[in-house]
C-alpha positions, 0 to 999 in steps of 0.5 A: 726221762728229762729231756736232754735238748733241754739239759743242753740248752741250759748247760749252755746258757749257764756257762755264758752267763758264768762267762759274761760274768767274769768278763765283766769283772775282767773288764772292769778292773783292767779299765780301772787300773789303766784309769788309775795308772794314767791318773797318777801324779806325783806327789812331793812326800811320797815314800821312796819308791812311789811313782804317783798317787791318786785320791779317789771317793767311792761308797762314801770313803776316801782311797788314797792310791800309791803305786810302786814303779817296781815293788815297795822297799818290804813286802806287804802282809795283804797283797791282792792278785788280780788274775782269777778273773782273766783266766775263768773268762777264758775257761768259761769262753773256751768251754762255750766255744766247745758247746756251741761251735765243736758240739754244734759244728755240723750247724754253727761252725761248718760252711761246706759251700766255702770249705769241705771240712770233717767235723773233726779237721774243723775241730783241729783247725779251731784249737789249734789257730788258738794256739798258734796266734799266741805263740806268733804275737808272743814271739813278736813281743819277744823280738826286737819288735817289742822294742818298738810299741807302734811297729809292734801294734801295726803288725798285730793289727796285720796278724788280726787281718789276715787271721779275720780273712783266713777264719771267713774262707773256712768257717760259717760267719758266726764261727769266724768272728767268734773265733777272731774274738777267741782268739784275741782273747786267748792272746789276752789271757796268754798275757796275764798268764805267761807274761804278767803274772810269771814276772810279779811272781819274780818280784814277790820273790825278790822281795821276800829274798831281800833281794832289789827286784829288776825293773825290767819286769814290770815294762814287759807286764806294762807293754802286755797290758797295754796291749790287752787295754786296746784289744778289749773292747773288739773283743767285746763287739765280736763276741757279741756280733754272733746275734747280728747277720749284718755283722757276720753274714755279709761278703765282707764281714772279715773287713768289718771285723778288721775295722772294729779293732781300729775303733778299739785304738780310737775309743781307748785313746780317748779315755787312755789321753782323758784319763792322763790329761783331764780331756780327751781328743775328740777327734778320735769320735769323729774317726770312730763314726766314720768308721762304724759308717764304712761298717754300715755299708760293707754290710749291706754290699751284696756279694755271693750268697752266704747262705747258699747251702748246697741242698744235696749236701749229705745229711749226718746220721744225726740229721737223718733220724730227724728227717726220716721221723714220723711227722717231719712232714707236718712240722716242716709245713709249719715251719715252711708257714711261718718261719721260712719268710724271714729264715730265708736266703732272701727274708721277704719280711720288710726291713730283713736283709739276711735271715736272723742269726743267719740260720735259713729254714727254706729246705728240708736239708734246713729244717733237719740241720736246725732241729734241736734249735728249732724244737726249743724256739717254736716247739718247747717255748714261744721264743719264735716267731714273734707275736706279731710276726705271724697269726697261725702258729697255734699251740697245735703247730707248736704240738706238731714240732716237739711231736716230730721231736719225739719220735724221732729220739725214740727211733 
């Protein structure tokens, strides 16, 4: 029978290759249509209706670009939606989200040291903030709030605080910056979803009908897609953070998280104004490198350990079987002789300053918890330690790994 370790793994990495994918081209085409939107100029034998063009050169062509303020006078025989990309990086987000952080929750997303969670109530907490961010922002929008744009911006700045801060005071640090990016992205998505695309379709059908479509459609999906313009780019660093421990695991990693999205506004205000005038404010850089410097040094302020993990913390039935399988004593030796310097709550390896990827692999409670991982980075591939890491990590220690493994998935 195929091993199902590694049936998992690859399930796992397939939907975040499909998930980096679509973010790509989600990505990719709201930076193109901003660029486009802002570069448009006015041109004096437009056809009525016609807000700007643009000529532009790719692949060898000319594109000459119209854009309709509020729709064209007849409604055209091609007409391309841009939407699929949003809403499958979404559904392939929240599919790995389940993989990684539900399946995987004992591991990745609980931290019994900051919150006395089920897996279950852990579960709960991480769906549900997903829904609930979207309806507070979109309440927001809806308000006479969304009259004002930068009071607006402000006080989805405070809502991403508060929810960086809430998320680090439950979940382990991977969880919490993957889960503020998750739910950045899910009020994203929410906008192309329940915003964006709702009211083009009112066009559209105004359209056909023969009817003058309302203008007022097209400012609310300007005032959402600005938002997700400005929203992308933190997004992109969270999802991305879960690689690095200086990121996520440190006392202030929900600071650092919160300071991400204020270089968001100023990378993007950059091209947003360059792509609008021709030349950007370079003062933006200047604030953006003295904020990834303030970044750089609340990673390295030493607070309580993040990865003290009570040793008498009770293991699942799960985790049991792995501890209690013949040979666990001899895999542990040789994960304890050669991955336990760096994985450790303190690395003594030079130029570590929190273990990689923040796993710890010190106890025995460590190594039953990290098994699976443990089995397909040193046991079934050559992943870990690095080559020139350590000497004594001989295909025979490798042998002892999966055949601890083995046994232990046969009792």
């Amino acid at each position: 029978m195929y091993d199902f370790a590694v049936i998992w793994d690859w399930i796992a990495f397939s939907v975040r290759w499909l998930h980096v994918i679509t973010a790509m081209a989600w990505i990719g085409a709201s930076f193109f249509f901003i660029a486009l939107d802002l570069g448009l100029r006015k041109a004096a034998n437009a056809p009525e209706g016609v807000h700007g063009e643009e000529w532009q050169v790719h692949g060898g062509g000319f594109y000459h670009i119209q854009k309709y303020m509020v729709a064209p006078e007849n409604m055209p025989e091609h007409l391309i939606w841009h939407k699929w990309q949003s809403y499958i990086t979404w559904v392939s987000g929240a599919a790995l989200l389940m993989i990684v952080y539900w399946v995987g929750g004992e591991i990745f997303l609980l931290d019994p040291t900051k919150a006395d969670l089920t897996l279950w109530q852990g579960i709960l907490i991480s769906g549900g903030s997903l829904t609930i961010g979207w309806i507070a922002y979109d309440f927001m929008c809806k308000s006479k709030l969304g009259e004002h744009s930068t009071l607006l911006m402000l006080l989805l700045f405070v809502l991403l605080v508060v929810m960086s801060w809430g998320y680090n005071q439950i979940f382990t640090g991977r969880a919490a910056l993957l889960h503020l990016g998750a739910f950045t992205a899910s009020i994203m998505t929410g906008n192309v979803f329940f915003q964006i695309m709702p009211n083009q379709r009112i066009v559209v059908a105004d359209l056909k009908a023969g009817r003058k479509p309302d203008a007022k459609y097209g400012k609310i999906a300007k005032l959402r897609s600005t938002h997700n313009n400005y929203l992308t780019l933190p997004v992109v660093f969270l999802m991305l953070a879960n690689h690095y421990p200086l990121a996520f695991g440190t006392e202030y990693s929900w600071i650092i998280a919160s300071l991400i999205f204020l270089t968001g506004v100023t990378i993007r205000h950059y091209f947003n104004t360059m792509h609008a005038t021709g030349k950007g404010p370079h003062w933006t850089w200047a604030v953006t490198v003295i904020l990834m410097i303030v970044i750089a040094w609340l990673s390295t302020v030493r607070g309580p350990d993040t990865y003290e993990i009570a040793e008498s913390r009770t293991l699942t039935p799960y985790e049991q079987q792995f501890a209690s399988a013949e040979g666990f004593d001899a895999a542990y030796d040789v994960v304890l002789g050669n991955c336990s310097m760096c994985h450790a709550r303190e690395p003594a390896w030079e130029g570590l300053h929190w273990p990689p990827k923040g796993v710890v692999l010190e106890t025995k409670s460590d190594v039953a918890r990290n098994a699976e991982q443990i089995y397909l980075h040193a046991g079934l591939s050559n992943a870990m330690p690095p080559p020139n890491a350590i000497a004594t990590m001989t295909p025979e220690n490798r042998g002892k790994i999966v055949s601890w493994i083995q046994a232990a998935r046969i009792n």
